[in-house]
ZALUMLO-764237 format. One record per atom (N, C-alpha, C): residue in three letters; x, y negated, z negated. Coordinates in steps of 0.02 Angstrom, whole numbers, padded with zeros to 5 digits, always signed. Example, Ala and Ser with C-alpha at 12.3 -4.5 7.8 and 13.67 -1.06 7.14 Angstrom:
BEGIN
Ala+00660+00284-00390;Ala+00615+00225-00390;Ala+00660+00165-00390;Ser+00642+00112-00354;Ser+00684+00053-00357;Ser+00645-00002-00394;
This chain:
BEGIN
Unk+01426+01102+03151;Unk+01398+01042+03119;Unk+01323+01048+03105;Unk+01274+01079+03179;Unk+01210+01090+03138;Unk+01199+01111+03083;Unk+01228+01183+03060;Unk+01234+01205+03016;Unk+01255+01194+02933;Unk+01294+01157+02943;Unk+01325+01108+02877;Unk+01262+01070+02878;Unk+01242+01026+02906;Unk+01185+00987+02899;Unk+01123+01034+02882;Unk+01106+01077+02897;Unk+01054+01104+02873;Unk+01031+01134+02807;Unk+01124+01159+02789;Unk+01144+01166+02726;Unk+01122+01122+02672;Unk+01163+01078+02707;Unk+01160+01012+02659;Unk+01081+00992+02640;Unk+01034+00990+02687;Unk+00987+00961+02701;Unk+00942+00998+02636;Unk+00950+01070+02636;Unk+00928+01132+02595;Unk+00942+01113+02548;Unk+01021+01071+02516;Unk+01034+01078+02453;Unk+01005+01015+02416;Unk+01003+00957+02464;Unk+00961+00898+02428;Unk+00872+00923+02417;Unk+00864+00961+02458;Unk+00808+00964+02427;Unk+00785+01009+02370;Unk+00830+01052+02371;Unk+00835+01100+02307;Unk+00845+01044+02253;Unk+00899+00993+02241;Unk+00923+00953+02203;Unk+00847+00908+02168;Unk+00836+00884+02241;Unk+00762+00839+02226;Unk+00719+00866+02191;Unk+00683+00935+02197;Unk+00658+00978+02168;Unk+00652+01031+02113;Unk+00718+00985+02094;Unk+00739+01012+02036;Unk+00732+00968+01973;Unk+00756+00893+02010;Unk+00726+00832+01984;Unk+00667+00816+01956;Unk+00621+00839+02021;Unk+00548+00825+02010;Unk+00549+00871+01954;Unk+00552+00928+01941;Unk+00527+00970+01892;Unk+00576+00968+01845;Unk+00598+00932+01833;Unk+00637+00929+01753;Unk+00609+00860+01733;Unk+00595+00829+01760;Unk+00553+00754+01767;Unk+00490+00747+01733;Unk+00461+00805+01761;Unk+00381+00826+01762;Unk+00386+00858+01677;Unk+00430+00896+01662;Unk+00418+00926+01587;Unk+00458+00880+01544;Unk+00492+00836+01575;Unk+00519+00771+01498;Unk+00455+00750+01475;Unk+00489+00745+01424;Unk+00412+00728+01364;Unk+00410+00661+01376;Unk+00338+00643+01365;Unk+00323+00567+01394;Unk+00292+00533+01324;Unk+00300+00480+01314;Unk+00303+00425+01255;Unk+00222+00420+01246;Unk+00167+00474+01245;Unk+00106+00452+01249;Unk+00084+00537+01198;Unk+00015+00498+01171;Unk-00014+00563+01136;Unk-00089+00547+01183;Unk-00121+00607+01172;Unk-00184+00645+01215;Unk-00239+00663+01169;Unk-00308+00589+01197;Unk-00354+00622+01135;Unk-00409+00659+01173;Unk-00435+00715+01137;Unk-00484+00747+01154;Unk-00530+00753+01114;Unk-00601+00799+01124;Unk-00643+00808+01080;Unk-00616+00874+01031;Unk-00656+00846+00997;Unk-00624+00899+00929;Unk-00693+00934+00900;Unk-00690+00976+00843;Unk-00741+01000+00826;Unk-00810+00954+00789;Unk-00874+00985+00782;Unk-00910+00935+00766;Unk-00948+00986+00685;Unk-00961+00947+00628;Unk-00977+00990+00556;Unk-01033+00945+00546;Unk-01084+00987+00532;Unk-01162+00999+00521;Unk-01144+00937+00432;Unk-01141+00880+00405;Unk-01149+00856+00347;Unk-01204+00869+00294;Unk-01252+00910+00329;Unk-01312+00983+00282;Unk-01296+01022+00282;Unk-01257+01045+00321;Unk-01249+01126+00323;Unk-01183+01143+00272;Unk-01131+01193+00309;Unk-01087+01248+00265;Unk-01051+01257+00303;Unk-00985+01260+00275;Unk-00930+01273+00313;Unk-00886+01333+00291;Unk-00836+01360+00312;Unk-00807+01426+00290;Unk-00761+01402+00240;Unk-00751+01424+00175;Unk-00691+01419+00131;Unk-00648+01455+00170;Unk-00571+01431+00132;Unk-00493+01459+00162;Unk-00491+01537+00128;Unk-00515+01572+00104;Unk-00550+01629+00127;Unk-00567+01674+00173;Unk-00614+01629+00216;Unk-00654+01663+00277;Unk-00727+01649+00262;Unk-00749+01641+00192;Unk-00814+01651+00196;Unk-00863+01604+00196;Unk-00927+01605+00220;Unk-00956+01544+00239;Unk-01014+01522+00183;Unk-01026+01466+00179;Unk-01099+01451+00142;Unk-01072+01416+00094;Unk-01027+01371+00110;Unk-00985+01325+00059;Unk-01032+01254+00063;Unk-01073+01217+00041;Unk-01121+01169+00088;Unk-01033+01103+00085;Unk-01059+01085+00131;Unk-00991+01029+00169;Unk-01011+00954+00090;Unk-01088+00953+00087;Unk-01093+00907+00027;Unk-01118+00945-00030;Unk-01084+00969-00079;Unk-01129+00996-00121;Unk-01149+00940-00185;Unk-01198+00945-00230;Unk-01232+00906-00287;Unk-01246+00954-00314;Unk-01233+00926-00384;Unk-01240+00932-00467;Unk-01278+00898-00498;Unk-01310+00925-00545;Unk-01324+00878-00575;Unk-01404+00796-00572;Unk-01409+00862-00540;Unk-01498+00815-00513;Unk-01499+00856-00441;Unk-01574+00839-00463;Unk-01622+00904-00413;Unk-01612+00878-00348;Unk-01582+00923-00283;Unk-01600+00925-00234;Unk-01663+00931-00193;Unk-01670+00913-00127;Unk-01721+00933-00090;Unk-01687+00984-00020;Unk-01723+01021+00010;Unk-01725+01052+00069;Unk-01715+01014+00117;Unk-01662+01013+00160;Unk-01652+00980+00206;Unk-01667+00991+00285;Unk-01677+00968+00338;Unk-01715+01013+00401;Unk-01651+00939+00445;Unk-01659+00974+00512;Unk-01602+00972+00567;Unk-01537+00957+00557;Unk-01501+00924+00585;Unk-01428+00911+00568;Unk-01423+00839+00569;Unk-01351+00819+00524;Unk-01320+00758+00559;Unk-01235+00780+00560;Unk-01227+00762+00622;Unk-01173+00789+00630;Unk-01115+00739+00624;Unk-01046+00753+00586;Unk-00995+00721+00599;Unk-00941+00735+00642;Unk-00910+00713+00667;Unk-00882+00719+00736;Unk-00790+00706+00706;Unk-00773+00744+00771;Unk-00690+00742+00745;Unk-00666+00711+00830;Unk-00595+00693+00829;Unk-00548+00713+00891;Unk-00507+00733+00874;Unk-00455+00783+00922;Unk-00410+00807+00932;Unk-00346+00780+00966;Unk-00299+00751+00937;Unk-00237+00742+00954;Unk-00173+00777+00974;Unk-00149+00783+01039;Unk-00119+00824+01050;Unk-00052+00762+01067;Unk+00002+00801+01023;Unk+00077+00760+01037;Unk+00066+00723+00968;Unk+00147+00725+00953;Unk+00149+00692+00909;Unk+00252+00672+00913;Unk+00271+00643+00861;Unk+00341+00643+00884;Unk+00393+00671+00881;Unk+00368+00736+00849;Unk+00405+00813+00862;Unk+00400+00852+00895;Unk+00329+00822+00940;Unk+00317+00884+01001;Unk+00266+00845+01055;Unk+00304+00799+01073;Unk+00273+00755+01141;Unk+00240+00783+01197;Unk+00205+00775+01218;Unk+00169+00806+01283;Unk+00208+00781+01322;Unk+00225+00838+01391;Unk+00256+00828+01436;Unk+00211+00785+01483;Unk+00265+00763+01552;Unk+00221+00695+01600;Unk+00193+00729+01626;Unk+00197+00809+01634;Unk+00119+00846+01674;Unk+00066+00845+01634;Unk+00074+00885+01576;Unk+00002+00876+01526;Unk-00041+00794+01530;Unk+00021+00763+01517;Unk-00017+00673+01513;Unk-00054+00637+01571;Unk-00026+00657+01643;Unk-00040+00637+01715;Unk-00130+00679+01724;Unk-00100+00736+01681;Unk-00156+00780+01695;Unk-00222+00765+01662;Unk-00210+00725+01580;Unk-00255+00704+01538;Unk-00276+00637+01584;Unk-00212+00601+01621;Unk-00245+00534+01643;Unk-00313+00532+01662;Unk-00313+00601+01724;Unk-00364+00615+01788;Unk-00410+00645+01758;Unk-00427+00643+01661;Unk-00483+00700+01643;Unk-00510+00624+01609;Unk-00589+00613+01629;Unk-00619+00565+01622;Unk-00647+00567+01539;Unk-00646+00645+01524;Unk-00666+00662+01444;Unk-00617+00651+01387;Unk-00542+00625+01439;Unk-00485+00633+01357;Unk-00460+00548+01388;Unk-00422+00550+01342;Unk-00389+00476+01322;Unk-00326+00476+01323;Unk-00268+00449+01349;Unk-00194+00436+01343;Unk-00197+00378+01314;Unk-00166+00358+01249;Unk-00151+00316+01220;Unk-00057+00327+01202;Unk-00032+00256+01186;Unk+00031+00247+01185;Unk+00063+00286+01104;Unk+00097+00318+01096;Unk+00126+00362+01038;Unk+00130+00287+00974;Unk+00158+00262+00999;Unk+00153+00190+00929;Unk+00110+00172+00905;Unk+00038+00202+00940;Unk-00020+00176+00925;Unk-00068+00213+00885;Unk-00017+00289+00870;Unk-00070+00334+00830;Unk-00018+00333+00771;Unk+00055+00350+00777;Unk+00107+00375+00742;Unk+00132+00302+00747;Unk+00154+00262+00673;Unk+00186+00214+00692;Unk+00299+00231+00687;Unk+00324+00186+00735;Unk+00389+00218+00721;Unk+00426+00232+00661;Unk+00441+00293+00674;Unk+00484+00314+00614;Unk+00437+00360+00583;Unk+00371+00364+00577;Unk+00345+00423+00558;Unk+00322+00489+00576;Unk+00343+00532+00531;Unk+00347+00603+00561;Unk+00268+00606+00583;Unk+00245+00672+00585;Unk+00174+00708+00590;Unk+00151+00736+00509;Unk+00199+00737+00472;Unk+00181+00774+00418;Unk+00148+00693+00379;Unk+00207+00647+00386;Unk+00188+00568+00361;Unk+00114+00544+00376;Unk+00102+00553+00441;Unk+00048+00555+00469;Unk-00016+00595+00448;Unk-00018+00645+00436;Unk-00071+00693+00414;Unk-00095+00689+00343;Unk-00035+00672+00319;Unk-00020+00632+00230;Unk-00085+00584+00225;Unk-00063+00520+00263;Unk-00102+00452+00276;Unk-00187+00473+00284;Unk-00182+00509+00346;Unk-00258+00526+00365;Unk-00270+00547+00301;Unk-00261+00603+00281;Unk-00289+00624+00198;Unk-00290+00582+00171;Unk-00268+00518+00171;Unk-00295+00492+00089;Unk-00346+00451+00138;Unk-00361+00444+00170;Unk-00412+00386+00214;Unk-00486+00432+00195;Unk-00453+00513+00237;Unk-00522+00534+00200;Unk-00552+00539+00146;Unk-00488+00539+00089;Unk-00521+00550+00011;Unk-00554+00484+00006;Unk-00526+00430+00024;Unk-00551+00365+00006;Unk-00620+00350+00039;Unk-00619+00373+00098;Unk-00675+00367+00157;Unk-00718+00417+00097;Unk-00730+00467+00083;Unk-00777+00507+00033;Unk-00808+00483-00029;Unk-00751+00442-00069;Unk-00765+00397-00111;Unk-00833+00356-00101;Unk-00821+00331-00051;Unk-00837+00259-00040;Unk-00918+00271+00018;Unk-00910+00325+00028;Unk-00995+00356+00051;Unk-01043+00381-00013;Unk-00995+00414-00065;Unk-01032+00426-00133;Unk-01063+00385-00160;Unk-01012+00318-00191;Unk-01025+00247-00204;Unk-01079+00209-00169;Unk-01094+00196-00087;Unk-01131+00179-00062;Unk-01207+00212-00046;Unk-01203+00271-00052;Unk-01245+00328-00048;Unk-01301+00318-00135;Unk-01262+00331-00191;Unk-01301+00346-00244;Unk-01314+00235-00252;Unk-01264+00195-00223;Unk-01305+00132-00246;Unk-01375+00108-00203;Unk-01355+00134-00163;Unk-01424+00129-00119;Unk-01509+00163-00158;Unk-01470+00245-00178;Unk-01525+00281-00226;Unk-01550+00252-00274;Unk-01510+00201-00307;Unk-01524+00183-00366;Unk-01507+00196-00443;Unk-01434+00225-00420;Unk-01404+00268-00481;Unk-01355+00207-00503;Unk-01352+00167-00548;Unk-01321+00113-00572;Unk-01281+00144-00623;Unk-01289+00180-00659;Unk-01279+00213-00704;Unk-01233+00261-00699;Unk-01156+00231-00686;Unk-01113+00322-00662;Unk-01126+00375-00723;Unk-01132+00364-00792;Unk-01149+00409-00836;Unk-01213+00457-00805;Unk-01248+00416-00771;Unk-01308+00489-00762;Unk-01330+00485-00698;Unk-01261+00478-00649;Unk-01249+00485-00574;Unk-01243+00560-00562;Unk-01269+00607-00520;Unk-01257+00673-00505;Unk-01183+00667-00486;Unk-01151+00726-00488;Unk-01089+00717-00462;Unk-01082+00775-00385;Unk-01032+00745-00365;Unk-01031+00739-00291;Unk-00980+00776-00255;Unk-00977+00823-00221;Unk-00899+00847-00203;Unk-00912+00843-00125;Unk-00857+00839-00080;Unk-00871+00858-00014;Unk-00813+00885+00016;Unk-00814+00953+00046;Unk-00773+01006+00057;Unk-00781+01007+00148;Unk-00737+00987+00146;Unk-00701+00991+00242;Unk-00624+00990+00243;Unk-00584+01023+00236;Unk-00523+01072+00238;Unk-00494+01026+00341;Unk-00451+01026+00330;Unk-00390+00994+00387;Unk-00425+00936+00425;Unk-00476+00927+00396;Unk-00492+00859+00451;Unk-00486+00782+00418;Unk-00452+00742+00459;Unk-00430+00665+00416;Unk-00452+00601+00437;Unk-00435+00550+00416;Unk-00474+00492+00429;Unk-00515+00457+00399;Unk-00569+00398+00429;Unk-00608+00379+00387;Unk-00663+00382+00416;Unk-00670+00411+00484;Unk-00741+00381+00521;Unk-00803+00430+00503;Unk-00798+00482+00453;Unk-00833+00518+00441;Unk-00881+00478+00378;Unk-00868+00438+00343;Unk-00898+00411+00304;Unk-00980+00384+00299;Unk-00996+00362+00345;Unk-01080+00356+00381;Unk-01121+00414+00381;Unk-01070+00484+00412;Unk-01111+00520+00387;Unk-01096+00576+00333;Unk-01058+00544+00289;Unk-01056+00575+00216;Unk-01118+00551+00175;Unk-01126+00482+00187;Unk-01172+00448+00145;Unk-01233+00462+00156;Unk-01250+00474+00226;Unk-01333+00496+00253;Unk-01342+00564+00227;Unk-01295+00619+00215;Unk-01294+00678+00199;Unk-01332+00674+00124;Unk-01310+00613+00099;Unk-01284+00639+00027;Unk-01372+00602+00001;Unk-01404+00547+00042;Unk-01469+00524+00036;Unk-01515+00550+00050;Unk-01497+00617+00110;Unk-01537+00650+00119;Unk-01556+00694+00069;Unk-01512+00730+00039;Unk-01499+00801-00005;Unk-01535+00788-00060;Unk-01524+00707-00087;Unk-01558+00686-00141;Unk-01647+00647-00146;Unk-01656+00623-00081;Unk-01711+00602-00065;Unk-01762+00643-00071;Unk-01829+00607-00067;Unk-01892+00648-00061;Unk-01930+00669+00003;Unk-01904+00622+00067;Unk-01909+00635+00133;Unk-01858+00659+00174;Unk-01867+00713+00218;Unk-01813+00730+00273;Unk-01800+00673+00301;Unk-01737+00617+00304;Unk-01707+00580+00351;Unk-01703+00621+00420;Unk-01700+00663+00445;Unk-01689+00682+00495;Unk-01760+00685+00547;Unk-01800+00699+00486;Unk-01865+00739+00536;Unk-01843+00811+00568;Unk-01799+00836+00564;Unk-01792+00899+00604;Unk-01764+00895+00671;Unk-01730+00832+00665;Unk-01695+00795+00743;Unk-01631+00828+00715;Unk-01589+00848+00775;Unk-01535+00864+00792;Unk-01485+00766+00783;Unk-01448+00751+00746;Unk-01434+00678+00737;Unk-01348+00693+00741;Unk-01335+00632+00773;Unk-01260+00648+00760;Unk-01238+00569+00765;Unk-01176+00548+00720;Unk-01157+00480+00718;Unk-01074+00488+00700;Unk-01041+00438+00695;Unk-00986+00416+00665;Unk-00977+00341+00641;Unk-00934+00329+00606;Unk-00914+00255+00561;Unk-00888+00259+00502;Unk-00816+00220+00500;Unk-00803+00217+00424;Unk-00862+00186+00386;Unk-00866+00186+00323;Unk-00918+00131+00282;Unk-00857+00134+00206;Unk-00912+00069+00190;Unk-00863+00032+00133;Unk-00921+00039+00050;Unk-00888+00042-00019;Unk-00916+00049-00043;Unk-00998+00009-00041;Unk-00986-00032-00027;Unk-01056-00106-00005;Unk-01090-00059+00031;Unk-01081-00023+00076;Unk-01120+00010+00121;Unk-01115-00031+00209;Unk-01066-00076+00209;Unk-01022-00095+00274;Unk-01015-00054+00342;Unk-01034-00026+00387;Unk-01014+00016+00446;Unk-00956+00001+00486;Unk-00923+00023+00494;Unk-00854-00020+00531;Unk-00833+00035+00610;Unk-00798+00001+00648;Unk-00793+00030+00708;Unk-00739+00079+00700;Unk-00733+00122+00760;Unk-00684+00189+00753;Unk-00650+00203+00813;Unk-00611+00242+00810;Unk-00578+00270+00890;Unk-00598+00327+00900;Unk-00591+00329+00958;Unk-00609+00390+01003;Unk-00689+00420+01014;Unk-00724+00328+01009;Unk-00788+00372+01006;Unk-00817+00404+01088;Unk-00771+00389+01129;Unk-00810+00422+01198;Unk-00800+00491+01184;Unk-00728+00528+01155;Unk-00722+00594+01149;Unk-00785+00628+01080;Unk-00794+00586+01055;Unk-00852+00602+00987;Unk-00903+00617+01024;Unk-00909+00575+01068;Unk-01013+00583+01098;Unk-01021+00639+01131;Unk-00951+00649+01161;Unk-00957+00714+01200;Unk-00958+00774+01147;Unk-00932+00775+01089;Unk-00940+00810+01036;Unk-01007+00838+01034;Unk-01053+00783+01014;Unk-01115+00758+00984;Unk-01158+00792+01045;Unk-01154+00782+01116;Unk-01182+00814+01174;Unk-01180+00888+01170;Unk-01121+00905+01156;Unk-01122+00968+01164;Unk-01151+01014+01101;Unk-01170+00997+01057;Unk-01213+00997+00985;Unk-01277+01006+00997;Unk-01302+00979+01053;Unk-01364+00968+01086;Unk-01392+00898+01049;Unk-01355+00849+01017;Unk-01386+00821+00968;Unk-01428+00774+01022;Unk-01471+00740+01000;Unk-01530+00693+01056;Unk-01516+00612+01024;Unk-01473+00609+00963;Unk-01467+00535+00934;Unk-01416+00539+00897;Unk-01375+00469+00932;Unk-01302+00459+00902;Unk-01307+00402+00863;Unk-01291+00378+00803;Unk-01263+00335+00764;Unk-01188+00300+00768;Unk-01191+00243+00788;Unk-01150+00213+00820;Unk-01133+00144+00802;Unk-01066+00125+00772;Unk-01052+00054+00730;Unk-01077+00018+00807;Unk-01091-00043+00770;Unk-01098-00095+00824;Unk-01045-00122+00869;Unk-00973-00106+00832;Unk-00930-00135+00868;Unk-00890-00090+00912;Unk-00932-00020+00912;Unk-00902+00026+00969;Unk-00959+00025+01025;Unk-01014-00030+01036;Unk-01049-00013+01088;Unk-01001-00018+01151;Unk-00969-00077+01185;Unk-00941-00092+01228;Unk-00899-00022+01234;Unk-00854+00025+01195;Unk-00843+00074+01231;Unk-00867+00120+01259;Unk-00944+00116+01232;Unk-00994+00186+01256;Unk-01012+00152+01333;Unk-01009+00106+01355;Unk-01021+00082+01413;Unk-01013+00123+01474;Unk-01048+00166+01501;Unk-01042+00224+01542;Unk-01022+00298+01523;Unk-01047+00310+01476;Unk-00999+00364+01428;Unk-01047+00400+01408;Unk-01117+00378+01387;Unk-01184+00397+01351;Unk-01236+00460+01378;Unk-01223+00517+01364;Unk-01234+00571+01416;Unk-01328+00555+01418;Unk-01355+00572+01469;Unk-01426+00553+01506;Unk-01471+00568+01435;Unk-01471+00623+01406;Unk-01506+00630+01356;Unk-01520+00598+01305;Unk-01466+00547+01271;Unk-01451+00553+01221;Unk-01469+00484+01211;Unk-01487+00459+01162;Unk-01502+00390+01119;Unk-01445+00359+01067;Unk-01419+00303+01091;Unk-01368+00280+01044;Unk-01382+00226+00999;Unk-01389+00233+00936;Unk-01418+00176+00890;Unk-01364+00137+00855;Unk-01345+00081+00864;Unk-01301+00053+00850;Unk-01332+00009+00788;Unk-01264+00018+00749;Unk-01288+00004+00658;Unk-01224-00022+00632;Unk-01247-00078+00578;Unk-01185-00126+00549;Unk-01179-00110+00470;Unk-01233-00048+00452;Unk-01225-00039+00380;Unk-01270+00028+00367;Unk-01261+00026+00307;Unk-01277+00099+00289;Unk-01372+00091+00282;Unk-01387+00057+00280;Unk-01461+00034+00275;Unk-01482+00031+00343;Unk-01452+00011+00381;Unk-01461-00005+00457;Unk-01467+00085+00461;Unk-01423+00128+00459;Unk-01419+00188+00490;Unk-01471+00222+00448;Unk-01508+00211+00393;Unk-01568+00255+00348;Unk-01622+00231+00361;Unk-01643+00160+00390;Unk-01687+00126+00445;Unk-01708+00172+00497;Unk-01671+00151+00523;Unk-01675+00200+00608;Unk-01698+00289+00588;Unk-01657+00308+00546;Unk-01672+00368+00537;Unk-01733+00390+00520;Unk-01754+00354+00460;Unk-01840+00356+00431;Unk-01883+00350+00510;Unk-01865+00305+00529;Unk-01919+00289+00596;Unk-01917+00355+00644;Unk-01857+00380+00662;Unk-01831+00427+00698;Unk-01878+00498+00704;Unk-01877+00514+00614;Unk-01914+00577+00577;Unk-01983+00569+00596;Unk-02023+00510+00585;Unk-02074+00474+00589;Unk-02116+00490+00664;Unk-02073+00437+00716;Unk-02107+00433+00765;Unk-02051+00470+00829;Unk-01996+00484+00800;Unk-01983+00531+00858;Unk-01973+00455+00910;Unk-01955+00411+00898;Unk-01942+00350+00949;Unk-01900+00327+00942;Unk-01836+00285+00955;Unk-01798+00208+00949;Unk-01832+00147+00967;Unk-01896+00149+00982;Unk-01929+00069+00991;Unk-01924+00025+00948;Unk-01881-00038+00970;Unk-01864-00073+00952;Unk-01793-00081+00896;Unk-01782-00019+00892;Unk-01710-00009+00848;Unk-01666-00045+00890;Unk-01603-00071+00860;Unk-01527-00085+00892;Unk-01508-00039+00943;Unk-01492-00040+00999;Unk-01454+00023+01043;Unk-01390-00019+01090;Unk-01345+00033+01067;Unk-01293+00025+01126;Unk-01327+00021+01225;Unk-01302-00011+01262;Unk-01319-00007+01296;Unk-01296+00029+01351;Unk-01314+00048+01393;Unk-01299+00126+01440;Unk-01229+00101+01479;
């Protein structure tokens, strides 16, 4: 009888443990956000080619200026989708990582749509999101006139959405302006914007800042209605200027180039 019992004892736990780990790799109803890559909106990116020196905004059609530091636009990375769910280890594992995000699968993918449906959508957000930084960008310049508006392209290959738009438009004021917006500051922001020049809030901006940190950037651009998430999130260095429009974010910036300060600008708070 010891023996049978010990047996036994061996086989429930083999059983249990078999449980646990078939448990542990069922895919779990949640997608995983992380930081994603971050693209220089002055600089150049690689064509599908390989080769580099493509500028991310290029202009036609009326004289550019020389541009000096960066502004950077920021991505995240989504992992899972509803053809290839993250298992409950990856997700348990994202819980305990203070840099990524578990959000509920309904909430990125709505039901019934694939990933391809999905990637579809983001693309047209970005074509529209591009639009609508051009529009806000040259009305601000003073180009009323689409007949003798420079024309405008902006080349960033697999990345989607709309929150890149803030800094499509700063790119595109800079390139054309007579002063460096930047000053030679390392700058980095996110926000959809609307043709009006509107700033609107976004997701995933804790995984963005960490983007933006690791960029070395020293100043983030930040809708007003994502301060409350930066709420402990704001790495020691870094300055977060919180902005409700596209004027609000070319404000701050002029001052930025200027005096190298945020005194008295809008800021998220730490």
């Amino acid at each position: 009888m010891p023996i049978v019992r010990q047996r036994l004892g061996r086989l429930v736990t083999l059983i249990a443990s078999g449980a646990l780990v078939v448990s542990a790799l069922t895919p779990s109803p949640y997608v995983i956000e992380q930081e994603g890559p971050a693209y220089d909106t002055l600089g150049t990116v690689s064509t599908s080619e390989g080769s580099t020196g493509r500028p991310v905004v290029e202009i036609t059609g009326a004289a550019t200026h020389p541009t000096s530091g960066s502004l950077y636009m920021l991505t995240v990375n989504v992992v899972g989708s509803p053809a290839a769910q993250p298992t409950w280890v990856q997700t348990l594992v994202a819980w305990a990582d203070p840099d990524r995000a578990v959000l509920p699968m309904d909430l990125v993918y709505q039901p019934g749509t694939s990933a391809e449906e999905e990637d579809a959508r983001t693309e047209r957000e970005m074509t529209a999101s591009q639009q609508d930084a051009i529009t806000a960008a040259l009305d601000r310049l003073g180009y009323t006139d689409p007949a003798t508006a420079p024309q405008i392209s902006i080349h960033l290959d697999d990345v989607g959405g709309p929150s890149a738009g803030l800094m499509f438009a700063l790119a595109i004021i800079d390139k054309l302006g007579t002063e460096s917006l930047t000053g030679g500051q390392s700058i980095a922001g996110t926000g959809t914007i609307d043709a009006q020049g509107a700033v609107g809030r976004i997701g995933g901006i804790r995984q963005k800042i960490l983007a933006a940190r690791d960029r070395g950037a020293q100043w983030f651009l930040a809708p007003s209605g994502n301060c409350d998430d930066l709420r402990g999130a704001i790495p020691a260095q870094m300055t977060v200027l919180s902005v409700d429009t596209l004027d609000d974010a070319v404000t701050a910036l002029e001052q930025i180039a200027v005096t190298k300060s945020a005194d008295g600008l809008p800021q998220c708070e730490r």
